[in-house]
C-alpha positions as CSV (number, residue, x, y, z in Angstrom):
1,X,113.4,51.2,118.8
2,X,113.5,48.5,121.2
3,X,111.8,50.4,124.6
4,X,114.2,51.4,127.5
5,X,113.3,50.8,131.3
6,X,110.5,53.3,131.7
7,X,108.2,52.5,128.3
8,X,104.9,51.7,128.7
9,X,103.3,49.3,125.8
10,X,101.1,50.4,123.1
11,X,97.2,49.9,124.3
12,X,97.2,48.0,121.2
13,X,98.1,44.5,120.7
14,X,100.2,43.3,118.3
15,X,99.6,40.1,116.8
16,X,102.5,38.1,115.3
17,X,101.8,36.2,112.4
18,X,103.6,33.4,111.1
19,X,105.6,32.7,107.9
20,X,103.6,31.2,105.2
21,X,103.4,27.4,105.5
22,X,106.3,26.0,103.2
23,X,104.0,24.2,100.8
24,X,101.8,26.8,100.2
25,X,104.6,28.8,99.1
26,X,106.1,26.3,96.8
27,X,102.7,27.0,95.5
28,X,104.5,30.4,93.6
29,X,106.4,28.2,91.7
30,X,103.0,27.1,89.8
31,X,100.4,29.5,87.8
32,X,101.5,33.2,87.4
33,X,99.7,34.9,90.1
34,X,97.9,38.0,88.7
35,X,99.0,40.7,90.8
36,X,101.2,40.7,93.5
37,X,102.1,43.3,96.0
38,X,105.2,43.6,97.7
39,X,104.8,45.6,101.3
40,X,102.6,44.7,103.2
41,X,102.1,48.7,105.0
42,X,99.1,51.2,104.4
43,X,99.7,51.3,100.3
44,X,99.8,47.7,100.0
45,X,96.9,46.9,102.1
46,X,95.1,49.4,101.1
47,X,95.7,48.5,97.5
48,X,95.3,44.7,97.9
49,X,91.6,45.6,99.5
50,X,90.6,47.8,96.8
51,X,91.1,45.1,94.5
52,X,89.8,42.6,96.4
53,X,86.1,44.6,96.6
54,X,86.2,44.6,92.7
55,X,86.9,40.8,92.7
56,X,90.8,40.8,91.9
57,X,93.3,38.1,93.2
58,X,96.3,39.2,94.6
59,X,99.3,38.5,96.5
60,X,100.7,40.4,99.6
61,X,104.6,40.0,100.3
62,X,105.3,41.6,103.9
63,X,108.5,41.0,105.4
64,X,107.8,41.7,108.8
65,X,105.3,39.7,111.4
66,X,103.1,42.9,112.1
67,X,101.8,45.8,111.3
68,X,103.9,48.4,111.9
69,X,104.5,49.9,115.2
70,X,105.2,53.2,116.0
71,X,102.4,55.9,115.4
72,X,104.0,56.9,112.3
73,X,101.5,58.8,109.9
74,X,98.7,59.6,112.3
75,X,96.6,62.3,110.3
76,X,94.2,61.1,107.6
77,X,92.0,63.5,105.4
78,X,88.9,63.8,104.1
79,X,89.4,62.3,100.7
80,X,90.8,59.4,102.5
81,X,88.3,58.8,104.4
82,X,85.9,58.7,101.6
83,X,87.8,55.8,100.1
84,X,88.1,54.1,102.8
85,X,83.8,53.7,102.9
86,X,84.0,52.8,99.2
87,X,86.8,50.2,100.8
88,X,83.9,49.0,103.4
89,X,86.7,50.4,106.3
90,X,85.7,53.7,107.5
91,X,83.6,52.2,110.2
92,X,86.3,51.7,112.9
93,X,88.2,54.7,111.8
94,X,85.6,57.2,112.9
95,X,84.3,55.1,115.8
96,X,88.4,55.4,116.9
97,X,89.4,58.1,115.3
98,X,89.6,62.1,116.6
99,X,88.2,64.4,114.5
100,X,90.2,67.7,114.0
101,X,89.5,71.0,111.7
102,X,92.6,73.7,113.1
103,X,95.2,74.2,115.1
104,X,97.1,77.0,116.8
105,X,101.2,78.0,115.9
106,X,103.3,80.0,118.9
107,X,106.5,81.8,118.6
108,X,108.5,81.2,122.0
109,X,105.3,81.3,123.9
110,X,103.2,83.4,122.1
111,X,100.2,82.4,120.0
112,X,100.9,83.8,116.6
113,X,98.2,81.8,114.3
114,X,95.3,79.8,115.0
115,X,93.7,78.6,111.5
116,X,90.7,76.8,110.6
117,X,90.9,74.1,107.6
118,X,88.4,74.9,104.8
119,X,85.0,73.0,106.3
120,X,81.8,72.6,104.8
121,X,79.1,71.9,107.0
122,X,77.5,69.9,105.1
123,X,79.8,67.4,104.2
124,X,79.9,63.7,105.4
125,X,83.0,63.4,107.2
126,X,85.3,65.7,109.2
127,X,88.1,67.4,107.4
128,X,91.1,65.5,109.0
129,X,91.5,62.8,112.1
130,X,94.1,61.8,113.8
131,X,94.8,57.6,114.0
132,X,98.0,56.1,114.6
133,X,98.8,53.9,111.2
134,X,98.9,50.5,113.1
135,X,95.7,50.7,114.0
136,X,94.7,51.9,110.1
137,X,96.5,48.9,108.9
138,X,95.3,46.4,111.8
139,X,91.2,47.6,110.4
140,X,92.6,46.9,107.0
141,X,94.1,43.3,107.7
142,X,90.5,42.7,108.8
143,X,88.8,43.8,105.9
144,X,90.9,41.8,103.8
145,X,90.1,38.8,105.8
146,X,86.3,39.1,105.0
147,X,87.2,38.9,101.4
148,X,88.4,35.4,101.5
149,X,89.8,33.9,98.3
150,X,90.5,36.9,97.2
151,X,93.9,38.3,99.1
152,X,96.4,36.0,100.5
153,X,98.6,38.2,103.3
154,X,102.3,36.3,103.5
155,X,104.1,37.7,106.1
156,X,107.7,36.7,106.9
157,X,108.3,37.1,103.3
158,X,111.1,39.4,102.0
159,X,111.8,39.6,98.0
160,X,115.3,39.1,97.3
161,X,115.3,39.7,93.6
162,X,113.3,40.8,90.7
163,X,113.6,39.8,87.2
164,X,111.3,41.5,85.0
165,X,109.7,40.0,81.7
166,X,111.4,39.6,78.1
167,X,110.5,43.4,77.0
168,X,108.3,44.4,79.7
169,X,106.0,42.1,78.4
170,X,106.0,38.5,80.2
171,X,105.5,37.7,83.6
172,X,107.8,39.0,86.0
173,X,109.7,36.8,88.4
174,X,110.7,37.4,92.3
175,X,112.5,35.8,94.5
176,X,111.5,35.1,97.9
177,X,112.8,34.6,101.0
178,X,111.5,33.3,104.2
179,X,112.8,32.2,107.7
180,X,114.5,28.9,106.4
181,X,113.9,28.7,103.1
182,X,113.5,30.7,99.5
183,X,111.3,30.0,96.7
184,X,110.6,32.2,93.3
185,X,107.1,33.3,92.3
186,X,106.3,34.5,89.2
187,X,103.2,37.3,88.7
188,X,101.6,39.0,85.6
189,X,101.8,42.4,87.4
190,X,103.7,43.5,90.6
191,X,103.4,46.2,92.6
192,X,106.1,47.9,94.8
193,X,104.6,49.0,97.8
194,X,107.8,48.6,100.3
195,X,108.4,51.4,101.1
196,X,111.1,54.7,101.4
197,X,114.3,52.0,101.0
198,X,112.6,50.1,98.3
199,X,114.3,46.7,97.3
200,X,112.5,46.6,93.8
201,X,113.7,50.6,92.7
202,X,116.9,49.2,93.7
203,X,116.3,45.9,91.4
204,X,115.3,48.4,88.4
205,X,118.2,50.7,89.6
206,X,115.6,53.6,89.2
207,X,116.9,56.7,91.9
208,X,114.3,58.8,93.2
209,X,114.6,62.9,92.1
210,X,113.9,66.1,94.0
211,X,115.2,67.6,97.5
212,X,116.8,66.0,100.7
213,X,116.7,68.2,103.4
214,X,119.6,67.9,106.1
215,X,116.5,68.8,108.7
216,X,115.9,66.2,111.2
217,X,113.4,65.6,114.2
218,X,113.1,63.3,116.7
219,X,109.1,61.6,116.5
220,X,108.1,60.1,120.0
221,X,104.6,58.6,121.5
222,X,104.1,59.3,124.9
223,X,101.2,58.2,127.4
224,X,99.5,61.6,129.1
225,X,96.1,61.9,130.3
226,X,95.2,66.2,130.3
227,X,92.5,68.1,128.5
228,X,94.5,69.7,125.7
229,X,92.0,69.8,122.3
230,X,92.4,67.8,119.4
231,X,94.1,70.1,117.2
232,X,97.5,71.0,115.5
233,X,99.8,72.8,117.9
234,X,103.2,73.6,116.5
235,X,105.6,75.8,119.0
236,X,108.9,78.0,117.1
237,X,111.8,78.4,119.2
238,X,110.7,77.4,122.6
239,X,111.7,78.5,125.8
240,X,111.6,74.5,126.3
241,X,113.9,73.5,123.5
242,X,115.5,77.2,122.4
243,X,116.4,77.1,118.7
244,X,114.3,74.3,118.0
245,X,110.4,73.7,116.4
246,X,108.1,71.4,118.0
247,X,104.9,69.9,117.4
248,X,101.9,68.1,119.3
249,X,99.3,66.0,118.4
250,X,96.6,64.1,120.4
251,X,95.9,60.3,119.4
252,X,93.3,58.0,121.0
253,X,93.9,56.5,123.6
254,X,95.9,59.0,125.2
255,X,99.0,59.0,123.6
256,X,100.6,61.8,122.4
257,X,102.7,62.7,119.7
258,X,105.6,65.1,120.0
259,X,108.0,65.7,116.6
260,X,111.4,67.8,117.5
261,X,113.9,69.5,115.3
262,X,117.3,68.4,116.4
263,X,120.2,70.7,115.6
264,X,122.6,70.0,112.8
265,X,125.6,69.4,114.9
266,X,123.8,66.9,117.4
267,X,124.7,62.9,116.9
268,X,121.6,61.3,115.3
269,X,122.1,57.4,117.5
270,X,122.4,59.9,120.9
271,X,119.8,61.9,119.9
272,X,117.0,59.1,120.2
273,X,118.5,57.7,123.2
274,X,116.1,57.9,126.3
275,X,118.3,59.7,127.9
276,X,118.4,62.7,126.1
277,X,114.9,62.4,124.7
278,X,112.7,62.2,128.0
279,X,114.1,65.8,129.4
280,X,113.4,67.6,126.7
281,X,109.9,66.3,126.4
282,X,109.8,66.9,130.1
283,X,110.9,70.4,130.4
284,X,108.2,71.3,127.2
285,X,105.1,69.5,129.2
286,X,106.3,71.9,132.2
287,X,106.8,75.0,130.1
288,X,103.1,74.5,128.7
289,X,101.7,73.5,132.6
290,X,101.5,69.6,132.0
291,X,103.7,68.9,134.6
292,X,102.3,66.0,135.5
293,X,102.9,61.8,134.8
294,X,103.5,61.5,131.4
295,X,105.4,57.8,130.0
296,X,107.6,56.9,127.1
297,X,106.3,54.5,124.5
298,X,108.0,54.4,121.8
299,X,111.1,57.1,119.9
300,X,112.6,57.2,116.4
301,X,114.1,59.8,113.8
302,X,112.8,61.4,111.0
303,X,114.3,63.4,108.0
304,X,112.2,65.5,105.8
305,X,112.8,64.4,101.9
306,X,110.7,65.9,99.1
307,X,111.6,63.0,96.3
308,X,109.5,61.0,93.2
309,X,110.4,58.7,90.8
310,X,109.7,60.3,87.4
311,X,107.5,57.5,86.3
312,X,105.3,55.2,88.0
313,X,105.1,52.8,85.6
314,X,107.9,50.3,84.4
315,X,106.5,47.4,82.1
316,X,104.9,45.2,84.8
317,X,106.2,46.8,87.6
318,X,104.2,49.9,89.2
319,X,105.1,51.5,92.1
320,X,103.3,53.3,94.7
321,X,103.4,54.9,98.3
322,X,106.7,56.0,99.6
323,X,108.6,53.5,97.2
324,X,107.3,56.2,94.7
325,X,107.9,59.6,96.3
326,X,109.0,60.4,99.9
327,X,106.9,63.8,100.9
328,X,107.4,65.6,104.2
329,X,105.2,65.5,106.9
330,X,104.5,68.8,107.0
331,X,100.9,69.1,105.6
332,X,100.4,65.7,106.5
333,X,100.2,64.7,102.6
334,X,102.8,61.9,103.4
335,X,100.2,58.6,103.8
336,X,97.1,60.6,102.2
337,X,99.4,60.9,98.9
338,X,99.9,56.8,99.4
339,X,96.1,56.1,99.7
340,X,95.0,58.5,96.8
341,X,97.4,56.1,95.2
342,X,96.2,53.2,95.9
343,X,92.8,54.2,94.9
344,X,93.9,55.5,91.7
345,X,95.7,52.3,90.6
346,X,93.0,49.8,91.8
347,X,90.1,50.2,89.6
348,X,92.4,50.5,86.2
349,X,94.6,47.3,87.3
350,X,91.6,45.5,88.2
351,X,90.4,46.5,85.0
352,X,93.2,45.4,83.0
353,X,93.7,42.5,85.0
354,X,90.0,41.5,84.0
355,X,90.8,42.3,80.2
356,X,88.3,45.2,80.2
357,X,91.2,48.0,79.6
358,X,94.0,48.6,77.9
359,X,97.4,48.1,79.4
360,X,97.9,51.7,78.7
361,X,95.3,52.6,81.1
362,X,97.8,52.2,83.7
363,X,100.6,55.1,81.8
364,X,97.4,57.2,83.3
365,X,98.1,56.1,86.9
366,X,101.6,57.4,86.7
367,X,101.2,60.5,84.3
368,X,98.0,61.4,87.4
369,X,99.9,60.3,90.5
370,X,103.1,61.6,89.5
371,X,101.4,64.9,88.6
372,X,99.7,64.9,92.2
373,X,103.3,64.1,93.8
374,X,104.5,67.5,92.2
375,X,102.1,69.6,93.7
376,X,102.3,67.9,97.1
377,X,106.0,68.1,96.9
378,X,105.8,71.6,96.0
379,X,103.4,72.2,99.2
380,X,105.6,70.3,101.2
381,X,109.0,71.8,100.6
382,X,107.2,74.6,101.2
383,X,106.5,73.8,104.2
384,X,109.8,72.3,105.3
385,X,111.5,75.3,104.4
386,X,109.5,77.0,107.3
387,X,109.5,74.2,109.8
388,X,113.2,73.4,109.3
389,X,114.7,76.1,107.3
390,X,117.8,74.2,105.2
391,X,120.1,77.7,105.8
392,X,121.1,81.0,106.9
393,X,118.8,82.7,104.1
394,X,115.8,80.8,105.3
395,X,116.3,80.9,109.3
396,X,116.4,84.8,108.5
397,X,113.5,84.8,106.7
398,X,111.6,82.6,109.4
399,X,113.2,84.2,112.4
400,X,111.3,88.2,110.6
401,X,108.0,86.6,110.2
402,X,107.3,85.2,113.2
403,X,108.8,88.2,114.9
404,X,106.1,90.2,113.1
405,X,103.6,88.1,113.5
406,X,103.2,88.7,117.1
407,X,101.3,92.6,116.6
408,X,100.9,91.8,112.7
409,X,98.0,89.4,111.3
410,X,98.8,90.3,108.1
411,X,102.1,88.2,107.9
412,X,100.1,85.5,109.8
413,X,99.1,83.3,106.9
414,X,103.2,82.9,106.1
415,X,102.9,80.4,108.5
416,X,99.9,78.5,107.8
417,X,100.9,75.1,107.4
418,X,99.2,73.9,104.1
419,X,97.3,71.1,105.0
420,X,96.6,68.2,102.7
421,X,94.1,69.2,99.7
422,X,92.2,67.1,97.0
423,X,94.4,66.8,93.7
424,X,92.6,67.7,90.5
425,X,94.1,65.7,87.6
426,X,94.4,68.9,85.3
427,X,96.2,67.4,82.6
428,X,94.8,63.7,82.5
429,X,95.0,61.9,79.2
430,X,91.6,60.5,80.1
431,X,89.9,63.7,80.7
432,X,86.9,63.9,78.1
433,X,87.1,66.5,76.0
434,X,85.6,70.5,76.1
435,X,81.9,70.1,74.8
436,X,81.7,71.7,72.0
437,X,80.4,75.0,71.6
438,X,82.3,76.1,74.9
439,X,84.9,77.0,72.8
440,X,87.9,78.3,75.2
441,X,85.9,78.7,78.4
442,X,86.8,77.3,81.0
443,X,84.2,74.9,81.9
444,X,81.8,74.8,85.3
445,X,83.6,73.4,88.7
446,X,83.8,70.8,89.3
447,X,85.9,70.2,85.5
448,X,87.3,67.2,84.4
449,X,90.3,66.0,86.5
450,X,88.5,67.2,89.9
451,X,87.1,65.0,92.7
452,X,83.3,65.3,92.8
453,X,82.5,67.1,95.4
454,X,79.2,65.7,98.0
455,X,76.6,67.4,99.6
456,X,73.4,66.3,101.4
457,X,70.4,65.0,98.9
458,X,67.2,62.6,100.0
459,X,67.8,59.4,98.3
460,X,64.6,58.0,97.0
461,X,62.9,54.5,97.0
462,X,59.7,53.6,95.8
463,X,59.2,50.9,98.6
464,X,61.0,52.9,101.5
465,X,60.5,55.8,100.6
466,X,63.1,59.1,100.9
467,X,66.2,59.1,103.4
468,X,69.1,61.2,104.4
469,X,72.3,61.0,102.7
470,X,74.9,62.5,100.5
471,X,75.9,62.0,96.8
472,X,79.2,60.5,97.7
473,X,76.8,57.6,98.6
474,X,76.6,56.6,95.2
475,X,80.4,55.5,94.8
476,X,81.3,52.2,94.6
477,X,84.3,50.8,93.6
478,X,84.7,49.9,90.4
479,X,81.7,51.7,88.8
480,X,81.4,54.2,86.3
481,X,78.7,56.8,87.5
482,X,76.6,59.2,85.7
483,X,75.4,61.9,87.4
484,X,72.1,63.5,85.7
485,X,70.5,66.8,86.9
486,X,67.0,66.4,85.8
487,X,64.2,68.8,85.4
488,X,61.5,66.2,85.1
489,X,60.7,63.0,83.5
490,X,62.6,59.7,83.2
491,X,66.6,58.8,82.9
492,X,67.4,59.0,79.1
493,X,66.8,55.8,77.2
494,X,69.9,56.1,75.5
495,X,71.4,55.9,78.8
496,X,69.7,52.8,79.3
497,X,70.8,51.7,76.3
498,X,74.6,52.9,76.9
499,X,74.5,50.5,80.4
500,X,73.6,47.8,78.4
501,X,76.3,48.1,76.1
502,X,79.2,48.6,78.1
503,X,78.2,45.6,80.2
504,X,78.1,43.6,77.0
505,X,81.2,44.8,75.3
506,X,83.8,45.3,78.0
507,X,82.4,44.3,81.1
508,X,82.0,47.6,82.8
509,X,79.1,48.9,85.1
510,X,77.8,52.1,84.5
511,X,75.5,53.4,87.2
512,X,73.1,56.4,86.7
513,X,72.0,58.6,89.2
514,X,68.9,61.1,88.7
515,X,69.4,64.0,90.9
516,X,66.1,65.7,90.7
517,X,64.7,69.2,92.1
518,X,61.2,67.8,93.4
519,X,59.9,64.2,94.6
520,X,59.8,62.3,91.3
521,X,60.4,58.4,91.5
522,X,60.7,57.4,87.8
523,X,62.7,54.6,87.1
524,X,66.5,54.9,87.6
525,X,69.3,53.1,89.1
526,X,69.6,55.9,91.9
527,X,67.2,58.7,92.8
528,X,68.0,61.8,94.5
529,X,65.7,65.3,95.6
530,X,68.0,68.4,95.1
531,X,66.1,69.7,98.3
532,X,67.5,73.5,98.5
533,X,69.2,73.0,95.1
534,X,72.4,73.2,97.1
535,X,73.7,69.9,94.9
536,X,72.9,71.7,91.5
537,X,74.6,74.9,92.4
538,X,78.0,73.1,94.1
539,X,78.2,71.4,91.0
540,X,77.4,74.4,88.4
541,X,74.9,72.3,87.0
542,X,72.0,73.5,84.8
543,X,68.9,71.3,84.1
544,X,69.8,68.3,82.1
545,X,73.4,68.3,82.6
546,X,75.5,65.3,83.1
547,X,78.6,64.1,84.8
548,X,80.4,61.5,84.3
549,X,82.4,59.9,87.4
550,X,85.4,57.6,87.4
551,X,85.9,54.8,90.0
552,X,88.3,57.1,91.9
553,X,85.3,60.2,92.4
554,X,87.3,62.1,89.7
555,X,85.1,63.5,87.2
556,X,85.6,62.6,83.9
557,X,83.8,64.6,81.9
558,X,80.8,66.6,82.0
559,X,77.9,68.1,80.0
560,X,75.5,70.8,79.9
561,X,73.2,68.1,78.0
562,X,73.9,64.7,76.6
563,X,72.6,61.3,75.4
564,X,74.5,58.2,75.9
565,X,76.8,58.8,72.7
566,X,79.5,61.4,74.4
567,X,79.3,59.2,77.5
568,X,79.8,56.4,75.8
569,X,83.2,57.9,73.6
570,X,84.4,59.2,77.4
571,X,84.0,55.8,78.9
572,X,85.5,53.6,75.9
573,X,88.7,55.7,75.5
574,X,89.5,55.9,79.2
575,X,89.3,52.2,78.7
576,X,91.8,52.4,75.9
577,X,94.2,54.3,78.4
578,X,93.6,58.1,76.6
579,X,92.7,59.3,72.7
580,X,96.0,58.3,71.4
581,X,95.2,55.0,71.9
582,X,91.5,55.1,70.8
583,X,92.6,56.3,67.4
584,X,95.6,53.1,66.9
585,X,92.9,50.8,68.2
């Protein structure tokens, strides 16, 4: 919204960038480019970088000047937090960010929950933080602009048409439009990142499925210095705004953000207007004693949808972030759904881009992501139903358990508010196989599908001897990792052997890592003590087993004992995008 008299600006500047210079775009009407992204938002940047840190070309298509404005999704999670330091990112996140792990619920003005997110100790990174977006996407313009050669960012750009390849097959064609003139660009793979009113789903006339809630709430940052804690705070009917649900969250710099349910009869173009937005936000800073200065910076509407696509993948055309599935906020799975995303498609494109994997590699991404935007859907309209109930039934139902949550703790967890989660990729078509002799039981955690879980090891070096860390240290992107739990004595040489055949044959890096109980240094690519043996019981792992760990940090496989030949079979039929495929191969 353009700011009334009143607003105060961002503490953030804004740079405007330029169209592309006219004869560098002509330039698209040369070679296919190898993969370009359309929207130029947190799913595209964050999925141009990825590829960019693996050594892939692409193409950025962002029709706006900026990154956005607004504080838009402002809660980022653990898990994404760990790919943003694979992404070489995280630095400015944490140094900005505030970390959070609860938050407190209040009927009218009564505390009814305060809950505690799920928080190991001895993790890395904090379980959530809260960052407005722009500044997310402003850290990852940067980082793409220390990978020079390898991302070109054209802003000012808006695709106009798509025209996909002769059977899915060829290249695929878009047309592109810039401040005074158009060109066409043509691209081996594209990737729809733009967003919840996606011009390419439109171009493939694909119609997202699932729930559209009539719920809507008004989202607005405002500038207030007080003491309030970093945490979730969510108030249910009001005395502020009777009939209403409201939430607060702290961002740096002190702005805050305050979300409001409007009611179904109210006018949605009034309902943003300053004037009927500021007094509400007044009377609630008064009815919680922050009557104090407080300034408008920026208001806009939201409505909760819980929609997919049923498939990812079309031909050359992917799609991911909210031009795949729109997810409520509640549960703030909305943007931590789209970065999950991102990381899931990056190391398989850049891998077929390179000729190391099957095409088919990437029917994984959408059977895995699509999967994941179930479950979060399912948590989400979950949630919605409680935050803005859709009818009578609902309202009834919400209006008896908060009630009885006042003198009952019991009812309590009802209104929990399910916050984002790791997705385990139960039914993967790469996940490696039971090994055999475990017949129907159900394997150690974490099983194939799961994110490996970290924990704090001493990393050893036979010139610098040991130093702090944590086994999510030894991600990188790209790299296949095997994770060995060794009594004693050296890596495998099979192993050894296995490293230098995969590099041979298809390209691919496969790192090993020795995690060991004691102090030994024999030769490995990584080296890890097991001080309190915490790693080998998080990870149910008796002596000699092995894991093996995607790209992502998914495992995909694991083994109470192996040589290089079961690792081997896991690796080269994820290559060849699941079994199936390894067989017709």
């Amino acid at each position: 919204m353009t700011p009334a008299p009143g607003f105060v600006p961002y503490p953030f500047e804004f740079h405007r960038h330029a169209p592309p210079d006219p004869d560098v775009a002509a330039a698209g009407n040369g070679p296919v480019v190898p993969v370009v992204i359309v929207g130029g938002g947190i799913a595209g940047l964050t999925l141009a970088l990825a590829l960019a840190v693996q050594g892939t070309r692409s193409l950025v298509l962002e029709a706006d000047d900026t990154v956005c404005t607004g504080s838009r999704a402002i809660c980022f999670s653990r898990r994404s937090l760990e790919i943003f330091e694979r992404l070489g990112v995280l630095g400015p996140m944490l140094a900005k960010g505030l970390p959070w792990t609860g938050g407190r619920s209040y009927y009218r003005n009564t505390e009814v929950l305060r809950f505690e997110m799920p928080n190991d100790r001895r993790q890395k990174l904090p379980p959530m933080i809260n960052l407005q977006q722009y500044l997310v996407e402003a850290y990852l313009v940067e980082a793409i602009g220390r990978h020079a050669g390898l991302v070109e960012l054209r802003w000012q750009s808006r695709v106009t048409g798509l025209v996909a390849g002769a059977g899915g097959d060829g290249p695929v064609e878009l047309d592109v439009e810039q401040p005074g003139r158009s060109y066409r660009l043509r691209a081996d793979w594209v990737v729809a990142c733009d967003g919840g009113r996606s011009r390419l789903r439109d171009a493939l006339g694909l119609k997202l499925e699932g729930t559209a809630y009539e719920g809507r709430y008004v989202v607005a940052d405002i500038a207030l210095r007080c003491d309030l804690p970093t945490e979730r705070l969510a108030w249910f009917d009001p005395p502020s705004n009777p009939g209403s649900t409201l939430l607060m969250h702290r961002q740096p710099d002190d702005i805050w953000r305050v979300d409001y349910q409007i009611g179904d009869g109210e006018d949605a173009a009034a309902a943003v207007q300053p004037e009927n937005v500021l007094p509400r936000v007044d009377a609630h800073l008064r009815m919680i004693g922050l009557g104090r200065a407080w300034s408008p910076i920026w208001i806009t509407l939201y409505k909760a949808n819980a929609l997919t696509l049923p498939r990812y993948r079309h031909g050359r055309v992917l799609f991911a972030g909210d031009a795949a599935h729109l997810v409520p906020i509640f549960g703030v799975r909305g943007a931590n759904s789209t970065i999950d995303d991102a990381d899931n498609l990056a190391w398989k494109l850049a891998l077929v881009v390179a000729g190391r994997a099957d095409p088919a590699l990437l029917d994984s991404y959408s059977d895995e992501r699509v999967q994941a935007a179930h479950e979060n859907l399912a948590y989400g309209r979950k949630s919605t139903q409680f935050m803005a109930p859709p009818d009578f039934a609902f309202r009834t139902m919400r209006e008896a358990v908060l009630a009885l949550a006042v003198e009952t703790p019991a009812v309590r967890s009802l209104i929990n508010p399910r916050q984002s989660s790791p997705v385990r990729y139960v039914d993967s078509p790469l996940n490696a196989s039971r090994e055999e002799g475990h017949g129907d039981e159900a394997q150690p955690e974490p099983a194939a599908g799961s994110v490996l879980p970290s924990c704090p090891v001493r990393w050893l070096d036979a010139a610098d001897g040991e130093r702090p860390g944590h086994l999510a240290d030894m991600l990188q992107a790209g790299r296949f990792v095997v994770v060995h739990f060794a009594a004693e004595g050296p890596v495998p040489p099979a192993w050894r052997e296995l490293q230098k055949q995969l590099l041979d044959e298809c390209g691919v890096v496969l790192r090993t890592v020795s995690v060991r109980p004691g102090t030994d240094r024999s030769d490995a690519d990584l080296r890890a003590r097991d001080t309190d043996g915490d790693a080998a019981a998080l990870h149910g792992a008796s002596p000699e087993a092995a894991i093996l760990v995607r790209p992502d940090g998914h495992v995909l496989g694991r083994w109470e004992s192996a040589g290089g030949a079961p690792i081997g079979a896991a690796i080269r039929t994820c290559l060849a995008g699941g079994p199936g495929r390894l067989e017709r191969a």
